[in-house]
C-alpha positions as CSV (number, residue, x, y, z in Angstrom):
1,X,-16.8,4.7,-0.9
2,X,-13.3,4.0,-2.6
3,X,-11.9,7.6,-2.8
4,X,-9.3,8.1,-6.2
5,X,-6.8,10.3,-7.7
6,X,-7.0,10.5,-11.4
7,X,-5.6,12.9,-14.1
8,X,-8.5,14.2,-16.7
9,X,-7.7,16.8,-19.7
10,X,-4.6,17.8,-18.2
11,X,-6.0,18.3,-14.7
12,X,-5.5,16.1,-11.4
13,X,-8.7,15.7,-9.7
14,X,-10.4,13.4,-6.7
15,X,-13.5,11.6,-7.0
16,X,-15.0,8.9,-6.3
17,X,-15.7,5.4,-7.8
18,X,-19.1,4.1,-9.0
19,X,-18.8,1.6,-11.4
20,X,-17.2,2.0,-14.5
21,X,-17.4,5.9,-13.6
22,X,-15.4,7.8,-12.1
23,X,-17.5,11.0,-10.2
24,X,-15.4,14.0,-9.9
25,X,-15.6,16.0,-6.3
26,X,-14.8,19.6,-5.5
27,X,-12.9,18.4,-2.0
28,X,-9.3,18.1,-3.0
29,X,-7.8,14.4,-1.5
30,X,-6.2,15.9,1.5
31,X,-9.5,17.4,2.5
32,X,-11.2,14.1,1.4
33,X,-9.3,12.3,3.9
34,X,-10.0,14.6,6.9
35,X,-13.7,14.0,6.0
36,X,-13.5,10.0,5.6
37,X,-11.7,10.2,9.4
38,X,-13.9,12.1,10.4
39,X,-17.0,9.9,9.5
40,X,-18.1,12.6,6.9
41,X,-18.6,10.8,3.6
42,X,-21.5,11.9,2.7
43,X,-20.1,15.5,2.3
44,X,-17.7,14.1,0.1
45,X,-20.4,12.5,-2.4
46,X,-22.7,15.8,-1.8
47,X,-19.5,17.5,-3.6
48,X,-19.8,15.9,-7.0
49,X,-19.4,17.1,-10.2
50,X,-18.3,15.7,-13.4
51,X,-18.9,12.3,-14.1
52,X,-15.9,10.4,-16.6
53,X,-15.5,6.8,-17.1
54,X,-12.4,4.8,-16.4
55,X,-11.1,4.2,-19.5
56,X,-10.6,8.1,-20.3
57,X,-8.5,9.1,-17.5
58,X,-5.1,8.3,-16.0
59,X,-5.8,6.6,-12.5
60,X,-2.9,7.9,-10.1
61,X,-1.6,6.6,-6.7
62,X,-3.5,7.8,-3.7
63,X,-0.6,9.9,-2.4
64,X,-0.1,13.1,-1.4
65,X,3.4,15.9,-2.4
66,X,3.8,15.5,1.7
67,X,2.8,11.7,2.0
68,X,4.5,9.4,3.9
69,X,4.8,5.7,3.3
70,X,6.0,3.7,6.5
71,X,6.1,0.3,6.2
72,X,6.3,-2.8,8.4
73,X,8.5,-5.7,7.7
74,X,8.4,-9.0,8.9
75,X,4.4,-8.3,10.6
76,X,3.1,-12.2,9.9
77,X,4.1,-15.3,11.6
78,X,4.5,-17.4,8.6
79,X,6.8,-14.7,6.7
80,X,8.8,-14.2,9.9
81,X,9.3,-17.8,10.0
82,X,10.6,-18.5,6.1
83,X,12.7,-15.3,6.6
84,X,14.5,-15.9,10.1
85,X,17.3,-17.2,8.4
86,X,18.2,-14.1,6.9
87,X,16.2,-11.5,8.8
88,X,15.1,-11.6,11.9
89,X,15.5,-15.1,14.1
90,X,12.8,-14.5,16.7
91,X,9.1,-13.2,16.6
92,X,9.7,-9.6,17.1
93,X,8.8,-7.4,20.4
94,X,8.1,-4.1,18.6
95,X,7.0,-2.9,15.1
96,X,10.0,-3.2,12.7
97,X,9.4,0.2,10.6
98,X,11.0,2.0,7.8
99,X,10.3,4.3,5.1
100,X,9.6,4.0,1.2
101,X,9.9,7.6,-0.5
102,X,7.5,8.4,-3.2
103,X,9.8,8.7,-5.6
104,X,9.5,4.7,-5.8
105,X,6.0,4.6,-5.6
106,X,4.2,3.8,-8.7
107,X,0.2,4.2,-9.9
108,X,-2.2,1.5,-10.1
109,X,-2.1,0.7,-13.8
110,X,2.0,1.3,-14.3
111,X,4.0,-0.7,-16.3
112,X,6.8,-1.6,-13.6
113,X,10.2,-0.8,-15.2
114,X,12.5,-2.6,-13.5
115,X,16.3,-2.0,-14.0
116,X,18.6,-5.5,-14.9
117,X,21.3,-3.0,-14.1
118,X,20.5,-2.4,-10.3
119,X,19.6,-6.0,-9.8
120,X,17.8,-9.5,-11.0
121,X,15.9,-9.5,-7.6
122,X,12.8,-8.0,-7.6
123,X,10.4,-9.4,-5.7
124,X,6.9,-9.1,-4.9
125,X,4.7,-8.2,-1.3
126,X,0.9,-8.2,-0.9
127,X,0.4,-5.2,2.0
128,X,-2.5,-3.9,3.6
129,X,-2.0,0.0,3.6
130,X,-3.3,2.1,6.4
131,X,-4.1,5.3,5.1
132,X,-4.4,8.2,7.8
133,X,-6.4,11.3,8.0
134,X,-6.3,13.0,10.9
135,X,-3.1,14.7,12.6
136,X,-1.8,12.1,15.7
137,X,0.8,12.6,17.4
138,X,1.1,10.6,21.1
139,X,-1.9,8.6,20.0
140,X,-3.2,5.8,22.2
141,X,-4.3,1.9,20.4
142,X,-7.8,2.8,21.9
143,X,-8.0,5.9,20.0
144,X,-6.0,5.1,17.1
145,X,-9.3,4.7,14.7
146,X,-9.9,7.9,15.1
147,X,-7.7,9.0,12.6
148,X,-7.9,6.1,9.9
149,X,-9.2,7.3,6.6
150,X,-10.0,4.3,4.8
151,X,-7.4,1.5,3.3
152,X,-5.3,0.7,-0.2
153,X,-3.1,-1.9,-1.7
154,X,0.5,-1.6,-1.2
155,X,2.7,-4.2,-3.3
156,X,5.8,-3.2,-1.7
157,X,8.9,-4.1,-4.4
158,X,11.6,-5.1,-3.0
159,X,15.2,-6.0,-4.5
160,X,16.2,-8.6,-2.2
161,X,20.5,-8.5,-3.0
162,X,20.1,-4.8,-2.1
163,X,17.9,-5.6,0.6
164,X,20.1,-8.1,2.5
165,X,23.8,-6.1,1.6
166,X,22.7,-3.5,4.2
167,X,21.4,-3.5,8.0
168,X,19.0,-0.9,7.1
169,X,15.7,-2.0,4.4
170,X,15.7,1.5,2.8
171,X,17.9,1.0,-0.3
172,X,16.3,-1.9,-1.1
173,X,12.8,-1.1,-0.7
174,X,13.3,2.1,-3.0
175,X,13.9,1.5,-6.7
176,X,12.5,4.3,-8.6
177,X,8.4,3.5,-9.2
178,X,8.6,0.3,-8.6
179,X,5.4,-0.1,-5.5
180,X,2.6,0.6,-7.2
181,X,-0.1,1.6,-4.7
182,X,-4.0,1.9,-5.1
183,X,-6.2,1.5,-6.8
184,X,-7.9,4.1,-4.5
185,X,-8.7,4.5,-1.0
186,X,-11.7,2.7,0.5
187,X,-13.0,4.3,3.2
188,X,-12.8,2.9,7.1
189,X,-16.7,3.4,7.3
190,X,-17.2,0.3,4.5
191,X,-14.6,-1.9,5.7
192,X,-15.0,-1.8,9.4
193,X,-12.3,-0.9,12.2
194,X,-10.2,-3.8,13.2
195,X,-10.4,-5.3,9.2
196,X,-9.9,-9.4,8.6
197,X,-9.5,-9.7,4.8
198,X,-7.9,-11.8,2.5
199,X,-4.8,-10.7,0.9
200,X,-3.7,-12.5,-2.1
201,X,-0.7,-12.5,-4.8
202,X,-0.2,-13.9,-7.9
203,X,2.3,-13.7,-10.6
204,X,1.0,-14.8,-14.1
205,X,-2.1,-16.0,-12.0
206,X,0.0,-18.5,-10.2
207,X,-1.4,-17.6,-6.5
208,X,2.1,-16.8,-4.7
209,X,0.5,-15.3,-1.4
210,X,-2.7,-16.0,0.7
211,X,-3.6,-14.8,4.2
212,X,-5.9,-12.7,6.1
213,X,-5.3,-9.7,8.1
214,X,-5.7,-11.3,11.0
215,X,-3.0,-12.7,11.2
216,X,-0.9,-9.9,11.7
217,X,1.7,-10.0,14.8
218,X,0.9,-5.8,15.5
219,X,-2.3,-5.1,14.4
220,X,-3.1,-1.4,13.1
221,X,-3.5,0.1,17.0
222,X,-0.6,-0.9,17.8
223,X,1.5,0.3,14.8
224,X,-0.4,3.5,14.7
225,X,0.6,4.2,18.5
226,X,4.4,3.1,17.9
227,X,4.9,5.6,14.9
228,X,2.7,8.3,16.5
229,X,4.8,8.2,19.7
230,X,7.8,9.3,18.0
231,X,6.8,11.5,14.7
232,X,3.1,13.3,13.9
233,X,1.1,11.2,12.0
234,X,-0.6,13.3,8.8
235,X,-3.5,13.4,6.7
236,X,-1.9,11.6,3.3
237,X,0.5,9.3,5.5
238,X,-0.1,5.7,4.2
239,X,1.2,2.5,6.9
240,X,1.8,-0.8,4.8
241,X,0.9,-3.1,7.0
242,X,3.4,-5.8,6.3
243,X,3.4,-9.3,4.0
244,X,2.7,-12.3,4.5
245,X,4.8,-15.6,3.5
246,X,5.3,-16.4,-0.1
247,X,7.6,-13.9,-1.2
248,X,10.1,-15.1,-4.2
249,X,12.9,-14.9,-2.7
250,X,12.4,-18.0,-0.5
251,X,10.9,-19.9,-2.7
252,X,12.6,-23.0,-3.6
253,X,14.3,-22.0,-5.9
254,X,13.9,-18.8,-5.5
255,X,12.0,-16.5,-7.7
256,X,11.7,-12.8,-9.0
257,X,9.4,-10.8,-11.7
258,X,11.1,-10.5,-15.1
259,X,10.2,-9.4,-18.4
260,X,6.6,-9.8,-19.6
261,X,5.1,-10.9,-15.9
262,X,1.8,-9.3,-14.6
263,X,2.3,-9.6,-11.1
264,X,-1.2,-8.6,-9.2
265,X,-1.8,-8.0,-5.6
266,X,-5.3,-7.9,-4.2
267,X,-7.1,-7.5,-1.1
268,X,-10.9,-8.6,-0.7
269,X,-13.3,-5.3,-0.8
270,X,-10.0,-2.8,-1.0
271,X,-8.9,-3.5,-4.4
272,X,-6.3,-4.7,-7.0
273,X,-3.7,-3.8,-8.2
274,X,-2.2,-5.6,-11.8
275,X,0.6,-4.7,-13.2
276,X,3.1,-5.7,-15.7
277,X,7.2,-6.2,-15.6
278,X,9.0,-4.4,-18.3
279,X,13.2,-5.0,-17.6
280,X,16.2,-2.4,-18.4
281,X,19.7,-2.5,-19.0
């Protein structure tokens, strides 16, 4: 089941995929969530309603008002080790976590607007996203599937001068909708606990990133118990797992989305995500 979040006649509903159709539910996405963590799909797909295609409504990200996006940099070996010259120089110990605000998260089908004025450095990363549906707080790696929803696709932007001026990610990783997120929310029941899927990233459909989710350095336990341990994990919260090498920025020479590039981000059996760059003075 790949839960969405779509707009239809004015209205914002959830439903469900199937096909080229788009099945409306009476469970609003919050409660959706809670049911997918919960093992309870079926209660979800007994609550259908209207039935729209695709191409008549307006496909939103799978976020909440009170969502949450943490995100985890430098989470692969290969991207730790292109990056340690500017990042971080040794394999990490714990989690490196920080916090995208919605305000820069954009929908699945968004033309990225990307201001020339704030930089020429946007650059592109393929992310598993974790998407949570039961209140944790304190919660141990044994018991951390317990509260997984389902997963998304996270392209987290980032504007790499912004990035590297500060110690701390956050104004770099928060141009205004610039990460789109989606295209919906497949639940943890059809992808398994303890996921190894293909992540791939192209730009113009040059393949920029390739690698498997098992090669993460903290898989989702872990990260799940680190945030959990320190601030209530809540129904909505989405973690982005982290990117793998390729990014632009250390490409040689480097590289970053412009004007006219479809940049798309997919993950085998969660989805894709394809969208193009529009630039701004």
């Amino acid at each position: 089941m790949q839960l969405v979040q779509y707009v239809h006649q004015g209205a914002t509903r959830c439903g469900y995929a199937d096909g080229d159709e788009i099945v409306g539910i009476d469970w609003t996405l919050r409660d959706a969530l809670v049911l997918l963590a919960a093992g309870q799909s079926e209660r979800i797909s007994d609550a259908h309603t209207l039935r729209v295609r695709r191409s008549d409504v307006v496909v939103l990200p799978p976020v909440l008002p009170s969502s949450r996006v943490f995100c985890i940099g430098i989470n692969y070996l290969d991207h730790q080790e292109e990056s340690k010259d500017v990042f971080i120089a040794n394999v990490p110990e714990a989690p490196v976590v920080f916090l995208k605000d919605l305000t820069s998260v954009s929908g699945p089908d968004d033309e990225l607007v990307l201001p020339q004025s704030l930089s020429v450095q946007f650059d592109w990363e393929a992310e598993l996203g974790v998407v949570i549906g039961a209140p944790a707080r304190g919660v141990s790696q044994k018991a951390a599937w317990d509260v997984v929803a389902g997963y998304t696709v996270v392209n987290d932007i980032s504007v790499r001068d912004r990035q590297l001026r500060h110690v701390q990610w956050t104004l770099g990783k928060n141009a205004p909708a610039s990460s789109p997120i989606g295209p919906g929310i497949v639940a943890r029941d059809t992808i398994g606990v303890d996921p190894d899927i293909e992540l791939t990233s192209r730009v113009n459909g040059e393949v920029m990133q390739h690698a498997w989710t098992r090669d993460l350095i903290f898989d989702i336990p872990r990260l799940i118990e680190e945030i959990s341990a320190v601030t209530p994990l809540l129904p909505g919260d989405i973690i982005a797992t982290g990117t793998p090498a390729g990014v632009g920025f250390k490409r040689n020479p480097p590289r970053y989305l412009t004007e006219g590039d479809v940049v798309d981000v997919e993950i085998a059996g969660v989805g894709l995500l394809s969208n193009r760059v529009r630039t701004e003075c």
